[in-house]
C-alpha positions as CSV (number, residue, x, y, z in Angstrom):
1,X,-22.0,24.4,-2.3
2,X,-22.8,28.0,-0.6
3,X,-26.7,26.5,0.0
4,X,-24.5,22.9,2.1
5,X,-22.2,25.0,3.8
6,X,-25.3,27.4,5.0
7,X,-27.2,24.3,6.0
8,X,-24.4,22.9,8.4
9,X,-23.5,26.0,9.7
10,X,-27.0,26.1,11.0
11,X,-26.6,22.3,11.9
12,X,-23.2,23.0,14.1
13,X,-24.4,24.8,17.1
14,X,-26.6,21.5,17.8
15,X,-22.8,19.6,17.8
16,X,-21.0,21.9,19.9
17,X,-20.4,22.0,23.6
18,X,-23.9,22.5,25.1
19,X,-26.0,21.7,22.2
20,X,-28.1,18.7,21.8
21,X,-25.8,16.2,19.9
22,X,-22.7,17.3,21.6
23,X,-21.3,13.7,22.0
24,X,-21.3,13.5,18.4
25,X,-19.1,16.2,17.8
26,X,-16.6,14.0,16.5
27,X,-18.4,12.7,13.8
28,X,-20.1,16.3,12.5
29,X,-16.8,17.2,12.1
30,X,-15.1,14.6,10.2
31,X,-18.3,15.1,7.4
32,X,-17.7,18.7,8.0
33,X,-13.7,19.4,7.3
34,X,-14.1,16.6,5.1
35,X,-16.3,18.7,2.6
36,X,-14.6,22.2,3.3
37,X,-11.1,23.4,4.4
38,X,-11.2,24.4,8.1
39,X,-11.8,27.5,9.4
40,X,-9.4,27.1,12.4
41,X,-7.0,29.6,11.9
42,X,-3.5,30.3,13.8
43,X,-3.7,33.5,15.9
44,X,-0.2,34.1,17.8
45,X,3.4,32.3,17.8
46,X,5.4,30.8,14.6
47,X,4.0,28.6,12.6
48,X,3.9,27.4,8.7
49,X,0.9,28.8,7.7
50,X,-0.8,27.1,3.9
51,X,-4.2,25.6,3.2
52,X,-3.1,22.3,3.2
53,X,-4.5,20.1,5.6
54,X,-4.1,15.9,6.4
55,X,-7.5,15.4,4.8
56,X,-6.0,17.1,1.3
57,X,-2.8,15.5,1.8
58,X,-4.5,11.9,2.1
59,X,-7.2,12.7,-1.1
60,X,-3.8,13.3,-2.8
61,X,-2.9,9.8,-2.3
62,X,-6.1,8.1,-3.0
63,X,-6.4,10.3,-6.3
64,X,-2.8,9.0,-6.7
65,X,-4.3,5.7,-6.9
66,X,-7.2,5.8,-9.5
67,X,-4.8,4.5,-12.2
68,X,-4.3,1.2,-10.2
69,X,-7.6,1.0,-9.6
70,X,-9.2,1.6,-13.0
71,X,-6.5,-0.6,-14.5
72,X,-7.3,-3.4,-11.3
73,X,-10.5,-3.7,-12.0
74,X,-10.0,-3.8,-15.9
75,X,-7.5,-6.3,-15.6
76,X,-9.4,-8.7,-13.3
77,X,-12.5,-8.6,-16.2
78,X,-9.6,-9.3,-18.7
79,X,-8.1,-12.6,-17.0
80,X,-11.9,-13.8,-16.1
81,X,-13.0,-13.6,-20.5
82,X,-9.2,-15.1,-21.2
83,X,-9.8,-18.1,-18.8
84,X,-13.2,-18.7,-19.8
85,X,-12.0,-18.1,-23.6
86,X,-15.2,-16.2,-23.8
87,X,-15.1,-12.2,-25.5
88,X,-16.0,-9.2,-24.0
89,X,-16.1,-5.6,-25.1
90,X,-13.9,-2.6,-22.7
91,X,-16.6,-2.2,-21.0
92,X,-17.7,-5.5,-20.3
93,X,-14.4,-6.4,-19.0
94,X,-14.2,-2.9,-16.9
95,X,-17.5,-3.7,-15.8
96,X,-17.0,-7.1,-14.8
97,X,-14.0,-6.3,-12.5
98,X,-15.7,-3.2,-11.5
99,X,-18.5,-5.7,-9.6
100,X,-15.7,-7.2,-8.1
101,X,-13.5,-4.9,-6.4
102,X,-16.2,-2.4,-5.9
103,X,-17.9,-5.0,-2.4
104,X,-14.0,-5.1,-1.4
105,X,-13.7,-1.3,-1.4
106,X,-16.9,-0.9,0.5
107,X,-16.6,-3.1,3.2
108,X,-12.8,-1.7,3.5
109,X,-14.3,1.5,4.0
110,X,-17.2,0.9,5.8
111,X,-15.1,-1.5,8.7
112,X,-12.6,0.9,8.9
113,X,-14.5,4.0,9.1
114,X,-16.6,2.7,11.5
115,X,-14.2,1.9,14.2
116,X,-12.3,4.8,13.4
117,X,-15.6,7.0,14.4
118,X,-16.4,4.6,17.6
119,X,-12.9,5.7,18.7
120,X,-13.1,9.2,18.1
121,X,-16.5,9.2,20.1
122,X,-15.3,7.3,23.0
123,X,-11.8,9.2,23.3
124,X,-13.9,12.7,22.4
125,X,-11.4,13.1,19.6
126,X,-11.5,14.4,15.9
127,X,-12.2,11.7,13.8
128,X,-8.3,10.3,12.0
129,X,-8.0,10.3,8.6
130,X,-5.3,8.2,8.0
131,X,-8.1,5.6,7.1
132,X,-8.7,7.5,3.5
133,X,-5.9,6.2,2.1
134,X,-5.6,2.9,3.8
135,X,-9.0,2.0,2.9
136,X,-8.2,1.9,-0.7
137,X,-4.8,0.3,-0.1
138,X,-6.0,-3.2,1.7
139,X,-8.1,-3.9,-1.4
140,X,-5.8,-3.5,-3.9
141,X,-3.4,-5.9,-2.0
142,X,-5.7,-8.3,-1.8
143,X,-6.3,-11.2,-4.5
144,X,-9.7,-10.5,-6.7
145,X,-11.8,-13.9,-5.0
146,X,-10.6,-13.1,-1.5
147,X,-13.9,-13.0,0.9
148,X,-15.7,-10.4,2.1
149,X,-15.8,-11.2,5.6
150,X,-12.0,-12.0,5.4
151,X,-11.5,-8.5,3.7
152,X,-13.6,-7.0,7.3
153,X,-11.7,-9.3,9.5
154,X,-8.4,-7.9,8.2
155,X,-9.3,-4.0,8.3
156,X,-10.7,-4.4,11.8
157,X,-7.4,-6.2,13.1
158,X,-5.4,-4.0,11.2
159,X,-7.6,-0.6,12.7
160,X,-7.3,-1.7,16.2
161,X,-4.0,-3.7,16.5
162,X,-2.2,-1.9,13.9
163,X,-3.1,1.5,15.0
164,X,-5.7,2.2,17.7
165,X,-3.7,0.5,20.4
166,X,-1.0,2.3,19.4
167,X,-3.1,6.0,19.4
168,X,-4.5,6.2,16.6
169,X,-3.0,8.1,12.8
170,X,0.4,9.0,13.5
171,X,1.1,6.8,16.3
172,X,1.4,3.5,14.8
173,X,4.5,1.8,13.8
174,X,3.7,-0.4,11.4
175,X,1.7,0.4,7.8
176,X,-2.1,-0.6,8.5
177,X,-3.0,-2.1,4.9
178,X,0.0,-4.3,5.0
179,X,-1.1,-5.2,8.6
180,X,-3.8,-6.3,6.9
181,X,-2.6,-8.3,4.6
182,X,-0.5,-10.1,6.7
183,X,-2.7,-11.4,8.7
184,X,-4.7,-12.7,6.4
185,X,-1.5,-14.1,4.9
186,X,-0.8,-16.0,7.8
187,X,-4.3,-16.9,9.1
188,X,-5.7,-18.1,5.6
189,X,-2.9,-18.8,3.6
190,X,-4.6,-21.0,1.5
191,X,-6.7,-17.4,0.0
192,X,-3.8,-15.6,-0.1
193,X,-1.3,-17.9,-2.0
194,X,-1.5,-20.7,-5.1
195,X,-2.9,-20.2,-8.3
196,X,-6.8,-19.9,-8.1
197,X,-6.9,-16.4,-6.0
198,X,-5.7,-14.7,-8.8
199,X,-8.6,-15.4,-11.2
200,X,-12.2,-14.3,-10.5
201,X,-14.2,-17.6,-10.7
202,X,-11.4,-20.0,-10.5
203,X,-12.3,-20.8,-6.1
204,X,-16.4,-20.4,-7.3
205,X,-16.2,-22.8,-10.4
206,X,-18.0,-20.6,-12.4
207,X,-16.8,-21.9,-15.6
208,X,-13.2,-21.5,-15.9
209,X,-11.5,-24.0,-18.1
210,X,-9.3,-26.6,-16.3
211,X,-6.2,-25.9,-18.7
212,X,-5.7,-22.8,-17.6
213,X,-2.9,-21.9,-15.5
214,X,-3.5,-18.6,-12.7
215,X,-0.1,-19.3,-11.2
216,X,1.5,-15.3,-11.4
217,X,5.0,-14.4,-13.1
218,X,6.8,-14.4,-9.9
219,X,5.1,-17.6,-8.8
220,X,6.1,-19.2,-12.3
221,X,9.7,-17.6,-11.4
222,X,9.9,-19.0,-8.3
223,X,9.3,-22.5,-9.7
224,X,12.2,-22.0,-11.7
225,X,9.3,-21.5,-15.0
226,X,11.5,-18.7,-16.2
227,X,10.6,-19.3,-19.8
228,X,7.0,-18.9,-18.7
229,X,7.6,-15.8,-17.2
230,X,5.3,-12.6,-19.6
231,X,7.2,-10.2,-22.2
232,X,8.1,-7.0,-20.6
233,X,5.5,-5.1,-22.4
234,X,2.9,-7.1,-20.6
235,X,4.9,-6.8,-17.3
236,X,5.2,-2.7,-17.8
237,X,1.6,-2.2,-18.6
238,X,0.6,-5.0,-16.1
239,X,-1.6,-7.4,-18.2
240,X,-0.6,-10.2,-15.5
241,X,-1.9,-11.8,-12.8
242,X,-1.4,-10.9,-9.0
243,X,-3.0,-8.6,-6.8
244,X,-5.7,-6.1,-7.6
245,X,-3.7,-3.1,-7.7
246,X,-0.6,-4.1,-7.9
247,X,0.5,-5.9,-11.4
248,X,0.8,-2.3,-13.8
249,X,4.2,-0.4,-13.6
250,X,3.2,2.0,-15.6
251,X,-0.2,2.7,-13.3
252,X,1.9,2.8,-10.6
253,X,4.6,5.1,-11.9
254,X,1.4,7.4,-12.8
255,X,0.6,7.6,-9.2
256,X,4.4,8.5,-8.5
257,X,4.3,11.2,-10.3
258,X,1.5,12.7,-9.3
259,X,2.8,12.4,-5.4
260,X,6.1,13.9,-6.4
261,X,4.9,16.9,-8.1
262,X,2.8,17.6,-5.2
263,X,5.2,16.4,-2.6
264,X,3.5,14.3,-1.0
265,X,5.4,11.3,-2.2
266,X,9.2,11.0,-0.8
267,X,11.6,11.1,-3.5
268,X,14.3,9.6,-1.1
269,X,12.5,6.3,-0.5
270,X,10.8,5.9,-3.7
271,X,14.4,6.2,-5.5
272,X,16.2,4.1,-2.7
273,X,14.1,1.3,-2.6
274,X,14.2,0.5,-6.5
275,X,18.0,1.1,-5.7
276,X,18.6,-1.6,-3.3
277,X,16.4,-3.7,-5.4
278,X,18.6,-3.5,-8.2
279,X,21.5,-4.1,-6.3
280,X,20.4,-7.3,-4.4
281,X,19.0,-8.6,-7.9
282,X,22.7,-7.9,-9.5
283,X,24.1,-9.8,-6.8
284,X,22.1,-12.4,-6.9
285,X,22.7,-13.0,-10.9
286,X,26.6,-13.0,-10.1
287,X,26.0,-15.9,-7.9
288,X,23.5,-17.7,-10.1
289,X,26.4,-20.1,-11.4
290,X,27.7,-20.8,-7.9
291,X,27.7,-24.7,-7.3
292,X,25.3,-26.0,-3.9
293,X,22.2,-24.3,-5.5
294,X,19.5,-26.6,-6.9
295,X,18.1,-25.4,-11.2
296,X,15.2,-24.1,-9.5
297,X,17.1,-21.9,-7.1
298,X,19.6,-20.9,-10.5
299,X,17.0,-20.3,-12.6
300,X,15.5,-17.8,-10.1
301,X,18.9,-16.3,-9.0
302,X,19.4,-15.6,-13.0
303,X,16.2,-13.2,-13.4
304,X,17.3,-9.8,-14.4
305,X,17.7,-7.7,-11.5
306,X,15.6,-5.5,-13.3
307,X,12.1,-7.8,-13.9
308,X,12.3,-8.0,-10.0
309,X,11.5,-4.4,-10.4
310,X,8.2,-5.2,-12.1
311,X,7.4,-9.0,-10.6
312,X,4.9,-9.3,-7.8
313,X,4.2,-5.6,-5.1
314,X,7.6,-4.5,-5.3
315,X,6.9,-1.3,-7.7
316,X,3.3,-0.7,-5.6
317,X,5.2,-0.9,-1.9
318,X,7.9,1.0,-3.5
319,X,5.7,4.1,-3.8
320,X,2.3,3.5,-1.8
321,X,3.9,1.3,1.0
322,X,7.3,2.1,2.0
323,X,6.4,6.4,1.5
324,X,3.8,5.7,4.6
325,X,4.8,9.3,6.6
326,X,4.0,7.4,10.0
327,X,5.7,4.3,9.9
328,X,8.8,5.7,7.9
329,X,11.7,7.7,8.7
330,X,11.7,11.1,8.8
331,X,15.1,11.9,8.5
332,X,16.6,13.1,5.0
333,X,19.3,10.6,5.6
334,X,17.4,8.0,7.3
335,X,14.8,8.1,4.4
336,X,17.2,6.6,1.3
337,X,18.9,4.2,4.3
338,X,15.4,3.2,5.0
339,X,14.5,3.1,1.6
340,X,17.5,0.9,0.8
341,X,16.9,-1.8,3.1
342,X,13.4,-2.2,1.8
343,X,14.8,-3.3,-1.8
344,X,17.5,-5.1,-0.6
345,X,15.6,-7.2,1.7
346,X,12.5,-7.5,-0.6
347,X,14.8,-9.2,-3.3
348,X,16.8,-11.4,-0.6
349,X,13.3,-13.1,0.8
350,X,11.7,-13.5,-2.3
351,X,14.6,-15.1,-4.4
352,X,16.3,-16.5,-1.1
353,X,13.5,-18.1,-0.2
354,X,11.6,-20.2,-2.2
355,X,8.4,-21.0,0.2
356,X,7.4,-17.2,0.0
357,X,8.7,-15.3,-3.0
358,X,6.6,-11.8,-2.5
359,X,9.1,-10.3,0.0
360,X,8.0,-6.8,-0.2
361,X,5.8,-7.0,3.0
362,X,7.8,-8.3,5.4
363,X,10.7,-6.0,3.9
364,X,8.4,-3.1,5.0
365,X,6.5,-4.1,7.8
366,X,10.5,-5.5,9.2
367,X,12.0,-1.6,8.9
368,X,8.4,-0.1,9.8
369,X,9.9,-1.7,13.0
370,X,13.6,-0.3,12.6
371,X,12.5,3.0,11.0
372,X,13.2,4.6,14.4
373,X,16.4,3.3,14.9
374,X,17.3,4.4,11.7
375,X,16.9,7.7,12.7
376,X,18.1,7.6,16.2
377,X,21.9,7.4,14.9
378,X,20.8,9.5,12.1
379,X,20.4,12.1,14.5
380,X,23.1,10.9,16.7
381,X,25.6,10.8,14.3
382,X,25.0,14.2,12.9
383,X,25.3,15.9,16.7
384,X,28.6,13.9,16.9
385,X,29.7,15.6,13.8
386,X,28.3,19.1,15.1
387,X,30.0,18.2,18.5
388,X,33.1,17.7,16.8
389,X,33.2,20.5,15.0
390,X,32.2,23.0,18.0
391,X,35.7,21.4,19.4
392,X,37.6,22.6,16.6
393,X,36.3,25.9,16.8
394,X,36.8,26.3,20.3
């Protein structure tokens, strides 16, 4: 490490103002704080002085992730043998979805980190790095099959209209891998819904047999299947179909703890937003009797409130999604409102609504958007109560 950080020492003067590759200053130092904390150091005034940086913060959160990921790309070789009814050793089946997920990842990356660098050049800014976290998230939302130019077409809409025009990391309002996957939600629904995007080789024909069924728990749930719907072993360790990174609770609540013991993570919103889940799934299985509703709709109303918990992205947006420090609130009290709403509503479109039963993202994306409201009479309430309270003094 001493012999790389002697060879871009000598490299740096050639970046800086004056030197040769000045215009790519931006870049130099994205690779350079990237490898090594930054030497910029406070000199006068207050401030909170540690070593922790937005780059540390953000490998944090991707390191938070690995569980999902390993367990993604095990699960997506695991389906693929079942369908097929072939048998495969570990690492056949790791490998297998390894060569899967491993394209999505890099063309993630590689979209998103290049606009993200074309901006910084042309604006003369450091180079963001939000992107180090949302580059892993927009694959593991994403369905196994989904294409690779679908997968660039997403990250660059979600780079430049979810963040860019808004400024850039820390500026945007809504989270960019959802932006992602919403738009390819609603531009190509037909590779982001049904039951042959869950499978690898189900859209390519590549051998899978024609009695098996991709259709995921909540989509069997939403049919009214309910007695199709996995044991909760299989729906706690996540040996079911849906989204990459998405379908293991227990990889996910790995990932939670590793954010809250480095604080990263926010408690308040994690806590919340299973919270209002619960409590829009108890209220729907008190009304699963009531007479107007179709069996299908009954049957869905009756899940327990808590397999909501662990059907479709809930637990994933719970703790990667809804935590986003840009697009949430930032108020102590705003967060668990916030966090709250996110539940509630996720539960309310997915069982309310038949047509589209994975309600997490629009439940997020929808308070991204109030998130600032939320702490606008947060705040105001709270000088109210001060205001009041100067009154009595006086």
């Amino acid at each position: 490490m001493k012999s790389l950080r002697r060879y871009l020492d000598k490299l740096k003067p050639h970046f800086e103002k004056g030197g040769k590759f000045e215009k790519l200053h931006s870049t130099f130092d994205a690779f350079e704080t990237f490898m090594f904390v930054p030497d910029k150091v406070t000199t006068k005034g207050a401030h909170i002085r540690d070593s922790v940086d937005m780059k540390r913060t953000m490998s944090i959160v991707v390191f938070a992730l690995v569980p999902t990921i390993l367990f993604g790309m095990w699960n997506i070789g695991f389906h693929h043998f079942k369908a097929t009814g072939q048998e495969g050793t570990l690492f056949e089946i790791f490998w297998l979805g390894f060569l899967r997920v491993l394209p999505i990842i890099v063309v993630s990356y590689g979209v998103g980190l290049g606009i993200e660098f074309a901006f910084a050049q042309f604006r003369g800014h450091e180079v963001n790095e939000g992107f180090l976290v949302s580059g892993m998230l927009i694959p593991l939302v994403l369905p196994v099959d989904v294409p690779l130019w679908m997968v660039a077409l997403a990250t660059a809409f979600a780079v430049i209209i979810g963040k860019e025009v808004f400024g850039g990391t820390g500026m945007n309002i809504l989270n960019p891998a959802l932006t992602a996957r919403a738009f390819l939600f609603f531009a190509y629904p037909s590779y982001m819904s049904g039951d042959e995007v869950w499978t690898h080789g189900m859209i390519q024909g590549e051998g899978i047999v024609d009695t098996f069924s991709g259709a995921t728990p909540l989509a069997e749930a939403a049919a009214g299947n309910i007695d199709k719907l996995p044991q909760l072993s299989e729906m706690f360790f996540g040996t079911i179909l849906g989204s990459i990174g998405e379908t293991s609770t227990l990889a996910i609540l790995i990932g939670a703890a590793i954010l809250l013991f480095t604080g990263v993570g926010s408690a308040r919103i994690m806590i919340s937003t299973f919270v209002g889940g619960l409590v829009m799934g108890l209220l729907l299985n008190a009304f699963s009797t009531a007479e107007g509703l179709s069996e299908t709709a009954q049957a869905f109303f009756s899940v327990p409130a808590w397999q909501h918990l662990m059907l479709g992205g809930f637990a994933f947006g719970a703790v990667f999604m809804a935590t986003d420090p840009v697009s949430a609130s930032q108020t102590p009290k705003g967060k668990i409102i916030y966090g709250f709403l996110i539940g509630f509503l996720a539960i309310l479109i997915r069982v309310v609504n038949p047509a589209y039963p994975e309600g997490v993202m629009l439940a997020i994306l929808l308070m991204n958007v109030f998130a600032p409201l939320i702490d606008h009479y947060v705040i105001e309430n709270n000088i109210k109560k001060r205001l009041k309270r100067a009154k009595i003094k006086a």
